[in-house]
C-alpha atoms as one frame of an Amber mdcrd trajectory, in Angstrom:
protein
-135.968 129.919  -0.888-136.016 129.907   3.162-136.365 131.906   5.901-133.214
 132.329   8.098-132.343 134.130  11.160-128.663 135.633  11.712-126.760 138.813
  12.296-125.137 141.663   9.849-121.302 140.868   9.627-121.097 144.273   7.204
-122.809 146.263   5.553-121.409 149.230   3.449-123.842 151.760   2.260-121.628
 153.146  -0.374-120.449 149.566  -1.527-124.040 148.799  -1.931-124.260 145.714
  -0.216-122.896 143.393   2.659-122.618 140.369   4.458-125.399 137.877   7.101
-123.747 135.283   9.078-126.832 133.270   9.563-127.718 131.725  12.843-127.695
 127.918  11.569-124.160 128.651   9.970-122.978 128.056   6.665-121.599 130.758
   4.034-121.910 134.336   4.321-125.249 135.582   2.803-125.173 138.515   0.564
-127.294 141.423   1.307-127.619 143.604  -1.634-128.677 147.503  -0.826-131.618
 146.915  -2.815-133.312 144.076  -1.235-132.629 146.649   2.205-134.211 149.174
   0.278-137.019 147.451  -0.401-137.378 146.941   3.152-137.401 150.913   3.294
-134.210 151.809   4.927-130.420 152.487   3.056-128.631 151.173   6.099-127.992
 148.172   8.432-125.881 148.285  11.573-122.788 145.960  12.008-124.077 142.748
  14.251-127.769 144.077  14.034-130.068 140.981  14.030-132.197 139.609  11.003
-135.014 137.674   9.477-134.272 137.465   6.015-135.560 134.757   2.977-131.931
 133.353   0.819-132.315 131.839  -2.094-129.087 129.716  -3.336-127.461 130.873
  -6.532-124.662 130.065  -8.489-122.917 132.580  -7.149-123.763 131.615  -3.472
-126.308 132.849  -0.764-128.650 135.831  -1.011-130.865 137.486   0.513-134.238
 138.450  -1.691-136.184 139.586   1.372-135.881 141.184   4.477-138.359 140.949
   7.092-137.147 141.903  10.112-134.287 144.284  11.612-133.356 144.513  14.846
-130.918 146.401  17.390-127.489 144.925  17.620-127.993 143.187  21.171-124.027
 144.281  21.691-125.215 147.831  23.097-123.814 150.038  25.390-126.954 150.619
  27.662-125.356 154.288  28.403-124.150 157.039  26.372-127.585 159.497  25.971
-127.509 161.609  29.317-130.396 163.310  27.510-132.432 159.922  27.392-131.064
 158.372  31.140-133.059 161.252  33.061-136.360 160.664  31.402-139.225 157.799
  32.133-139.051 155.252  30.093-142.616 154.587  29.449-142.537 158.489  27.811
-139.800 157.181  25.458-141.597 153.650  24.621-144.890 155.687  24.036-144.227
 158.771  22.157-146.115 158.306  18.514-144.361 157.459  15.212-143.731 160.739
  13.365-143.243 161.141   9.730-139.931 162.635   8.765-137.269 163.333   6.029
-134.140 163.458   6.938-132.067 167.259   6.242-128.406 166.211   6.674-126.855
 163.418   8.825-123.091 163.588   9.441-121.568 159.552  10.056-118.489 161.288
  10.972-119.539 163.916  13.688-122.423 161.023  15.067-125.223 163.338  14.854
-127.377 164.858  12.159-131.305 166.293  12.138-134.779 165.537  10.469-137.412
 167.350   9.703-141.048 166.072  10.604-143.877 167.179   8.686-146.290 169.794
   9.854-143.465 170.964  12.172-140.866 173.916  11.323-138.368 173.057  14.041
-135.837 170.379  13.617-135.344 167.039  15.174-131.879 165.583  16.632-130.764
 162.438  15.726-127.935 160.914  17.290-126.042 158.107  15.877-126.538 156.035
  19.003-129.988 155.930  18.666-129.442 155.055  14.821-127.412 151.921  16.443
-130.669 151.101  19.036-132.499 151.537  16.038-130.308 148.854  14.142-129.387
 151.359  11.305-126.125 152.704  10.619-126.658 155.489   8.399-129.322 157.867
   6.735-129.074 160.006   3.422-130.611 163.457   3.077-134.267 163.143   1.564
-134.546 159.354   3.231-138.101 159.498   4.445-138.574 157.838   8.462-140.784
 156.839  10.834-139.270 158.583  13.958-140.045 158.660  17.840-139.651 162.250
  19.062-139.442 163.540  22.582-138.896 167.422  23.752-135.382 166.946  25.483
-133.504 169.803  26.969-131.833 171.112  23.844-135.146 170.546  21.963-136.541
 167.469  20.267-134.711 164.542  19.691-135.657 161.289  18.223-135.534 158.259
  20.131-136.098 155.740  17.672-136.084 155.621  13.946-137.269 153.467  10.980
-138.147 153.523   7.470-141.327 155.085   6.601-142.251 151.562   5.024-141.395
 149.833   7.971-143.491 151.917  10.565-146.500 151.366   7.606-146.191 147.686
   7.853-145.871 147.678  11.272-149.357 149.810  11.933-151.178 147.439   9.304
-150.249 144.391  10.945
């Protein structure tokens, strides 16, 4: 087993699992939902970078760990007018919120969580799913979120999996 560095070809959700192109080259990689899952999120974004360890089988490459996700680096830097008039630095350093996710529509691009100890409802917009290197969430799906008060309400600007953001503040 190794550590390798590459980028999501596919991933499908409802498949269950999809494909890393790793950095070095060589066969596609399978990435199984589960092994994402244990990473704490149900979802990967097309071209969205990782750090993953493969283990050879006979049935070719796999991933058995991920350890790191990150944005597609493929972005279109506009597409929020909601996000382009605020400061940045407000963005970067609004807290990590803990949040379950109501409903979120792949289709329509938009759907809303719910963070705890609030009653109002949070925004999330699929573009910020693709910043956040996810491509989808499922209702229930419990996430780390970044929340500012925009001027239809509050609106996530980033999101991860409530594992993740643990990790991340133990580290």
């Amino acid at each position: 087993m190794r550590r390798v560095r590459g980028r999501v070809k596919w991933f499908d959700p409802v498949k269950g699992f999809g494909f890393v192109i790793a950095d070095e080259g060589g066969p596609d990689i399978l990435l199984h939902a589960n092994v994402l899952r244990n990473f704490g999120q149900s979802s990967v974004a097309d071209r969205a970078g990782v750090e993953i360890d493969v283990q050879d089988t006979e049935r070719g490459r796999q991933a058995v760990e991920v350890h790191v996700i990150e944005p597609p680096d493929d972005l279109e830097s506009g597409g929020l007018a909601d996000l382009d008039e605020l400061d940045p630095d407000e963005v970067r350093d609004a807290p990590l919120e803990p949040a379950r996710v109501k409903w979120f529509d792949k289709g329509k691009g938009f759907g809303f969580a719910n963070t705890f100890g609030r009653d109002e409802d949070v925004f999330v917009h699929i573009e910020i799913l693709r910043r956040s290197g996810l491509a989808d969430l499922q209702p229930g799906e419990a996430l780390a979120i970044r929340v500012i008060d925009g001027k239809r309400g509050r609106m996530a600007t980033e999101v991860c999996g409530w594992e993740t953001a643990v990790k991340q503040r133990s580290d």
